[in-house]
SEKETI-209706 format. One line per 4 residues: number of its first residue (from 1); for each residue z, x, y of C-alpha. Coordinates in Angstrom, 2 decimals, always signed. Each point is the difference from the previous one (the first is absolute). Layout:
<sites>
NUM> Z:X:Y  ...
</sites>
This chain:
<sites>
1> -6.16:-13.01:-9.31  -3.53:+0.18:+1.97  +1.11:-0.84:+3.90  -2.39:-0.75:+2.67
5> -0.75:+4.06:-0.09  -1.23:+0.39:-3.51  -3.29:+0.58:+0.65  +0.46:+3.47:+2.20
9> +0.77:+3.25:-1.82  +1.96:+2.64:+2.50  +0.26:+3.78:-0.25  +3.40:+1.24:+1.10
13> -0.20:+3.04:+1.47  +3.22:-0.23:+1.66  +3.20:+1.54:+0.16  +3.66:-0.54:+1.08
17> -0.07:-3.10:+2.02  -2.23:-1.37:+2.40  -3.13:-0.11:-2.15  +1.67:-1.02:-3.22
21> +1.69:-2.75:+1.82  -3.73:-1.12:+0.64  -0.98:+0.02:-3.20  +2.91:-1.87:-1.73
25> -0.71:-2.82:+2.17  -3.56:+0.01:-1.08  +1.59:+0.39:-3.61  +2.42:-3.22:+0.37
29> -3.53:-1.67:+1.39  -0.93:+0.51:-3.22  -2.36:+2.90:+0.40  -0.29:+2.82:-2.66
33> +1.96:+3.09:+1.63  -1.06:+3.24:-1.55  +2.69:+2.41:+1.14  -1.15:+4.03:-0.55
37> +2.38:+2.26:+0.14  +0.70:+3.87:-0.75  +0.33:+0.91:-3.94  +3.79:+0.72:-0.68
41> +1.09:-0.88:+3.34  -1.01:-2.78:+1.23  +0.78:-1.87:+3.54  +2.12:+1.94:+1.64
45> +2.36:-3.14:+0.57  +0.58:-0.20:-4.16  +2.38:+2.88:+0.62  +1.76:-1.43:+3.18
49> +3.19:-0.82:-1.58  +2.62:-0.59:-1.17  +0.38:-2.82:-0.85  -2.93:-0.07:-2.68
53> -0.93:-2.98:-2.52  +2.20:-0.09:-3.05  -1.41:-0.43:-3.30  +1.12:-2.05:-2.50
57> +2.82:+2.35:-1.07  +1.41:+0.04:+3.31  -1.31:+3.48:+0.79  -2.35:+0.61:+2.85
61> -3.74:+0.87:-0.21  -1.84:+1.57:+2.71  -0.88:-2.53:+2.22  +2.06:-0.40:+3.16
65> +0.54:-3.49:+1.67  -2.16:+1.59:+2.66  -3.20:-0.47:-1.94  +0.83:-2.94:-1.60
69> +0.37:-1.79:+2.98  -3.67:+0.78:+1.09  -2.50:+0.15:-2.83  +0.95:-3.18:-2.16
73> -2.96:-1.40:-1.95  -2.36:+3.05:+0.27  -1.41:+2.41:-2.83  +0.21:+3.61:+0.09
77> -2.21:+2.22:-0.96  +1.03:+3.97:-0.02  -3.23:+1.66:+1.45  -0.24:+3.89:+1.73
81> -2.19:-0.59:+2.74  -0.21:+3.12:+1.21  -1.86:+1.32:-2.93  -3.47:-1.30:-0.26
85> -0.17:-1.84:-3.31  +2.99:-2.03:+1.63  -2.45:-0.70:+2.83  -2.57:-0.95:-1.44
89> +2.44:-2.22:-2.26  +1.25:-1.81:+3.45  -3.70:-0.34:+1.43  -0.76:-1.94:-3.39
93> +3.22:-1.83:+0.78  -0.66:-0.91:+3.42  -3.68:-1.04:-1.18  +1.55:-2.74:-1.73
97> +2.53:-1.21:+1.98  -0.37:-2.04:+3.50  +3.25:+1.87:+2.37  +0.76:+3.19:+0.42
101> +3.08:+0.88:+1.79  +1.77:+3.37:+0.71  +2.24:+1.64:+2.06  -0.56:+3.63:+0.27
105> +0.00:+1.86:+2.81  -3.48:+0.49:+2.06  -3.11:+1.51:-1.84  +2.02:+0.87:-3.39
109> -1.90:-2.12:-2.19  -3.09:+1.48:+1.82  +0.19:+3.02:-2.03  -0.35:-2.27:-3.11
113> -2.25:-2.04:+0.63  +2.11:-2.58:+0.38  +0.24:-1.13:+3.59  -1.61:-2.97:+1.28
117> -3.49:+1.30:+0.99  -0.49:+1.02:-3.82  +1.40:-2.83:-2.16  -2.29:-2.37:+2.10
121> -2.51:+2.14:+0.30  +0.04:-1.12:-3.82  +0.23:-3.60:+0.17  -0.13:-1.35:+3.68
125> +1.61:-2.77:-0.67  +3.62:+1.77:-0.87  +2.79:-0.85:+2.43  +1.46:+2.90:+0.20
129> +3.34:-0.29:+2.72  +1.94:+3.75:+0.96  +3.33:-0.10:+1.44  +1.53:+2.73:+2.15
133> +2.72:+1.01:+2.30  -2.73:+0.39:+2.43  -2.97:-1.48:-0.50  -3.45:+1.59:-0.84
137> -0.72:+1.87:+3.65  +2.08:+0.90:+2.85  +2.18:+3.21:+0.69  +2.33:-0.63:-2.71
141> -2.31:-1.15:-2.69  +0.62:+2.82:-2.09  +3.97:+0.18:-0.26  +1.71:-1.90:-2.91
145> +2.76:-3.08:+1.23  +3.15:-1.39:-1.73  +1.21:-3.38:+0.85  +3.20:+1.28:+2.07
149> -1.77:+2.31:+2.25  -2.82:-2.74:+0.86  +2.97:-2.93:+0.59  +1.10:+3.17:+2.54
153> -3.51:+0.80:+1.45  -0.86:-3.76:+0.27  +2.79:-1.07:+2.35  +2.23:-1.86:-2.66
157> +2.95:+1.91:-0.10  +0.32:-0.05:+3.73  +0.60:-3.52:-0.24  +2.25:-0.25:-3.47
161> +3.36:+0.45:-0.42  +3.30:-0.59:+2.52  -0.44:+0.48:+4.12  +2.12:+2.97:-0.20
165> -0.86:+1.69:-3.02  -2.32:+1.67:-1.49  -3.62:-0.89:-0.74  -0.11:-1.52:-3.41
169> -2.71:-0.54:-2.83  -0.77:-3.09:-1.65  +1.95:-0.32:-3.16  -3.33:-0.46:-2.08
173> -3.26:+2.44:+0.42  -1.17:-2.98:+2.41  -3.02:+2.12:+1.27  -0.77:+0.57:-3.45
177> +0.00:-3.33:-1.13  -2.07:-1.90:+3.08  -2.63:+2.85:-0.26  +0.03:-1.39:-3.52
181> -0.59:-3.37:+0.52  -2.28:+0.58:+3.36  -2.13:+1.53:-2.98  +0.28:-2.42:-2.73
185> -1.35:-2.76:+3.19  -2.65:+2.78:+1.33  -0.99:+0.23:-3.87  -0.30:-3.80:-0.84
189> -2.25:-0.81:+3.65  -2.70:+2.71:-1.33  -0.25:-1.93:-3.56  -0.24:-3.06:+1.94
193> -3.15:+1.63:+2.07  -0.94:+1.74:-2.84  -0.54:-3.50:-1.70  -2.43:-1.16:+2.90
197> -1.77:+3.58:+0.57  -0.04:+2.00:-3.13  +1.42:+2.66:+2.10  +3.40:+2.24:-0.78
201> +1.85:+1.39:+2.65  +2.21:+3.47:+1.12  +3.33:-0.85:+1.39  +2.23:+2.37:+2.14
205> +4.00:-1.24:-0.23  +2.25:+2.36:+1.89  +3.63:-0.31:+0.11  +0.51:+1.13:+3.23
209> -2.73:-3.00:+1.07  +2.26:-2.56:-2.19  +3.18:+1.21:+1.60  -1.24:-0.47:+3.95
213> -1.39:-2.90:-1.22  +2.99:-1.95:-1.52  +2.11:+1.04:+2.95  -1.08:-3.44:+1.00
217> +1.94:-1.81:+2.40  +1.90:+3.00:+1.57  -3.41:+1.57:+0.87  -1.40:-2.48:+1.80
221> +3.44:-0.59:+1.52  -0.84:+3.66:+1.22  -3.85:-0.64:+0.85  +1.05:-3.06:+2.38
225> +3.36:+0.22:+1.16  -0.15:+4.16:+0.62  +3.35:+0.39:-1.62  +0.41:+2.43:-2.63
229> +1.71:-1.82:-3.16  +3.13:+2.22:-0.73  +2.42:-1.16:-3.53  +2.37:-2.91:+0.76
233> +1.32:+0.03:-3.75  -0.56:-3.77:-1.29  -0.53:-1.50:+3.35  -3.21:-1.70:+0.69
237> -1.92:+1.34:+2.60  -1.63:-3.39:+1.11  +1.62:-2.86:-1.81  +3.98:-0.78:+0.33
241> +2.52:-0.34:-2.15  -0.97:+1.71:-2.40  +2.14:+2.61:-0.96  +2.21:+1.39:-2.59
245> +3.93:-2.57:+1.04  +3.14:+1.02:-1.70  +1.97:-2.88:-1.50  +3.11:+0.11:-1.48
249> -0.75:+1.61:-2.96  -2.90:+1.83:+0.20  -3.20:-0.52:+1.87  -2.49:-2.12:+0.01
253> -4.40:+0.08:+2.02  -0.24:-2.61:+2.16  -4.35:-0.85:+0.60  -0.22:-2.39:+2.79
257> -2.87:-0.84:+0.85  -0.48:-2.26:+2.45  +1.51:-2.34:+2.43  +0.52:-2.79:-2.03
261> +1.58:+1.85:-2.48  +2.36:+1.93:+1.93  +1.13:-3.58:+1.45  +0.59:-0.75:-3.63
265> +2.44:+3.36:-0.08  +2.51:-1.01:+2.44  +0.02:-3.56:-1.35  +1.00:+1.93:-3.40
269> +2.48:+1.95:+1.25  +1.90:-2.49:+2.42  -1.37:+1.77:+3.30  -3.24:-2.68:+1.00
273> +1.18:+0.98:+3.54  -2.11:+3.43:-0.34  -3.19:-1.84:-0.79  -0.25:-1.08:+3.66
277> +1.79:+3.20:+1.67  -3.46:+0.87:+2.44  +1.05:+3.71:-1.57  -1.07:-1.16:-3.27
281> -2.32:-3.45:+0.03  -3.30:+2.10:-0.87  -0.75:+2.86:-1.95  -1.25:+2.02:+2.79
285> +3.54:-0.73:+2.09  +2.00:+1.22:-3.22  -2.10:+2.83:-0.41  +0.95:+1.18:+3.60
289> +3.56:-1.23:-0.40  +0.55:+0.97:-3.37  +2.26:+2.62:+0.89  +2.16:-2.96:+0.97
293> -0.70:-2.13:-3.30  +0.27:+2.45:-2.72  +3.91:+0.31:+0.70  +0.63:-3.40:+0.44
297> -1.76:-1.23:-3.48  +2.13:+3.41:-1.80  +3.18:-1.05:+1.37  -1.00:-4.04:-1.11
301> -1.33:+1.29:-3.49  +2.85:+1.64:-0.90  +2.26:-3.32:+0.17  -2.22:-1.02:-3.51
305> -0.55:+1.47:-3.59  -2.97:+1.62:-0.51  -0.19:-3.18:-2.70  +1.19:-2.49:+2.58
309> -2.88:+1.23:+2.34  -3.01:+0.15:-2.04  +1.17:-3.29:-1.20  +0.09:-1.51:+3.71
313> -3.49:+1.78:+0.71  -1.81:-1.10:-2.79  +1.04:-3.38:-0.20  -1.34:-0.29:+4.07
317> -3.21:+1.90:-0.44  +0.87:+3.29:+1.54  -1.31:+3.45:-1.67  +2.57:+2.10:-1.58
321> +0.96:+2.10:-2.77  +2.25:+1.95:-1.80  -0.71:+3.92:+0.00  -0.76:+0.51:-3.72
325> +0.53:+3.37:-2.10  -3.35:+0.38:-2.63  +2.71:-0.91:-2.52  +0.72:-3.33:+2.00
329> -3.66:-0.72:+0.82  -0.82:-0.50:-3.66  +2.72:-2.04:-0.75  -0.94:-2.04:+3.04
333> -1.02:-3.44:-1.32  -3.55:-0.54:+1.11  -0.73:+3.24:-0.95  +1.09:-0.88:-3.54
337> -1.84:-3.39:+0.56  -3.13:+1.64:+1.40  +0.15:+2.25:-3.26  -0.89:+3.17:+2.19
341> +1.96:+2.43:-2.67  -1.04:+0.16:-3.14  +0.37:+2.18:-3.55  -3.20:+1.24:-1.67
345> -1.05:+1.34:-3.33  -0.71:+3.84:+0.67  -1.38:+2.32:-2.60  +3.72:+2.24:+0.88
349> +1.74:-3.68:-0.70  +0.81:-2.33:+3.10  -0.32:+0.29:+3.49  +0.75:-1.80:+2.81
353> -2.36:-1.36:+2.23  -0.38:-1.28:+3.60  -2.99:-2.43:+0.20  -2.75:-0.45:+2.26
357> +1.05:-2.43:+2.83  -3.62:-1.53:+0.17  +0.37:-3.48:-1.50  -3.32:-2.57:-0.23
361> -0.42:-3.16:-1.10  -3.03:+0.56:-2.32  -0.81:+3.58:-0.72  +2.30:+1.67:-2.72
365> +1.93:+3.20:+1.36  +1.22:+2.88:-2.90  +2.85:-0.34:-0.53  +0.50:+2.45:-2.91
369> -1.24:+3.25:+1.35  +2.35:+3.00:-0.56  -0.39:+3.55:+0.96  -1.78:+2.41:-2.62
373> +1.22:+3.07:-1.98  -1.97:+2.73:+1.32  -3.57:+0.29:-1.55  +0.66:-3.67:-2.40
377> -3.14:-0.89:+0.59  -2.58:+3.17:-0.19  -1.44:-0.33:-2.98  -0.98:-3.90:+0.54
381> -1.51:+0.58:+3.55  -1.98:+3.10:-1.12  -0.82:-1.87:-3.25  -1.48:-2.97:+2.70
385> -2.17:+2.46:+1.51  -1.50:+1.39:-2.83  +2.11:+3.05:-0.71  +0.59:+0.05:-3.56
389> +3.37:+1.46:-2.30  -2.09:+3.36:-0.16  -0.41:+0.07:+3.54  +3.39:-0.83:+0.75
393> +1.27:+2.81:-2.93  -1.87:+2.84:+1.91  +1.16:-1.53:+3.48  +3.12:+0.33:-1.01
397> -0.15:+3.21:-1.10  -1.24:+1.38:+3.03  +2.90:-1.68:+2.17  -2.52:-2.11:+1.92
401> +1.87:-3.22:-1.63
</sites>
């Protein structure tokens, strides 16, 4: 399947998560992905399991759900670039391609010939995008960055997890994954200037820039109010109700919104005297009283079903929903409707696969990428650039491939 991307060919240079996250977005665009990776090793996510992909037999293979989940749709080539007949291999490579995009730390590639003043030193034109915990210049340029200690540097964890206990990561590398997508965006607006200029561009993505950055809402809450944002659990910091409420069988996130719709909640739970309590008429009074509200809408919840109050809430408009396990999410029905799951063919057998939430109108999205054995596709990328079986035989040989 083309996709509205089928005209760009990328060169992954990434590892782990943040830049491979970049580049299977470009992939599910429809781009060619070109993943390189160590000979016999591979990404060092393969090995991040268990669990690992079964095979047909039921036995499991060497890739761990970890890489699976980030490098759908690309094709890896096995390539030593730290020898120089893998070098020169990648420069050929990035010669014909229109991304490059790579995640190690500062000035490592340098030594290869591989960094961004070199490869477009080669063909202007190249995009070439570098993602680090850092950034490119600064007093921590140099030191390498995981996704836990940036969401800990950035500010996150300060505001995630209960009032009382202790500071709490994201349940997903969330750092990882905007840095990620702040690339795949960063990548896409130099094509689009590269189509009116000719010209390529260098991009510098730091994590620790993405992290302060998506802190959003509670930073400027800092910036203009001059309170420092501490962890209030579920708790909204600016909009209320909407919380975590117990009802009588489990719990349940209530997302007002606004004023008309928490009118609508007190309607739906037999309590439309609360909607004009002066405590609670706006937003603003029921942030300042909500240590007031909160209790009264637990103790009211708790008269209904989790079943019975969803029902009540839906059926008047109000923003609710039930806290889902992963098992529950993909047995929720519009997520079965939307067909966001699905099971590929995979060279091992089948795997499953979580689509690409982009849906248009008119441009086709792939929809049948899966993740590749490591080193599937070296002989037919080589082959493209001219690199012929006797090549490839003495490449080989050597360890370079």
């Amino acid at each position: 399947m083309a996709g509205p991307l089928s005209h760009l060919r990328v060169l992954d240079l990434g590892r782990i998560m943040a830049a491979p996250w970049a580049t299977q977005i470009l992939g599910d665009l429809g781009a060619e992905v070109i993943k390189i990776e160590r000979p016999g090793v591979g990404d060092d996510t393969r090995g991040w399991g268990p669990p690992f992909l079964k095979d047909r037999d039921g036995n499991p293979t060497k890739d761990a759900g970890y890489f699976l989940s980030v490098n759908r749709g690309k094709r890896s080539v096995t390539l030593d670039i730290t020898k120089p007949a893998g070098q020169a291999i990648a420069k050929r490579l990035a010669q014909d391609c229109d991304i490059v995009i790579e995640n190690f730390k500062v000035g490592a590639l340098a030594r290869y010939g591989l960094d961004a003043a070199s490869l477009r030193a080669l063909k202007p034109s190249l995009i070439y995008c570098s993602v680090t915990g850092f950034g490119q210049d600064g007093p921590r340029a140099e030191q390498a960055a995981y996704d836990f200690m940036i969401q800990a540097m950035c500010g996150l964890m300060s505001i995630t997890g209960e009032a009382e206990g202790a500071p709490q990561k994201v349940g997903v590398p969330i750092v990882d994954l905007m840095t990620g997508m702040y690339a795949a965006v960063a990548v896409l607006a130099a094509v689009a200037r590269r189509a009116e200029t000719g010209h390529g561009e260098t991009i510098d993505l730091a994590m620790l820039d993405v992290g302060t950055g998506i802190l959003a809402n509670q930073a400027m809450n800092y910036l203009v109010g001059g309170r420092v944002p501490h962890r209030a659990g579920n708790r909204h910091p600016n909009i209320q109700p909407q919380d975590v409420f117990p009802a009588s069988d489990g719990e349940i996130v209530l997302a007002v919104g606004n004023d008309g719709q928490f009118a609508k909640l007190c309607v739906a739970i037999d309590r439309p005297d609360w909607a004009t309590d002066p405590r609670f008429i706006r937003n603003a009074d029921r942030v300042r009283h909500n240590a007031a509200l909160t209790p009264l809408l637990a103790a009211r919840f708790r008269d209904f079903t989790r079943a019975e109050l969803t029902s009540r809430l839906d059926a008047a408009g109000v923003p609710c929903g039930p806290i889902n396990t992963v098992p529950d999410v993909f047995a929720d029905r519009q997520v079965i409707h939307r067909g966001v799951l699905s099971r590929r063919r995979h060279p091992a057998g089948e795997v499953p696969m979580i689509g690409n939430p982009i849906r248009m109108a008119e441009a086709e999205m792939r929809n049948d990428g899966v993740p590749p054995l490591l080193g599937q596709d070296t002989e037919a990328v080589l082959d493209s650039i001219g690199i012929g079986v006797a090549e490839r035989a003495s490449l080989a040989a050597e360890g370079i491939i």
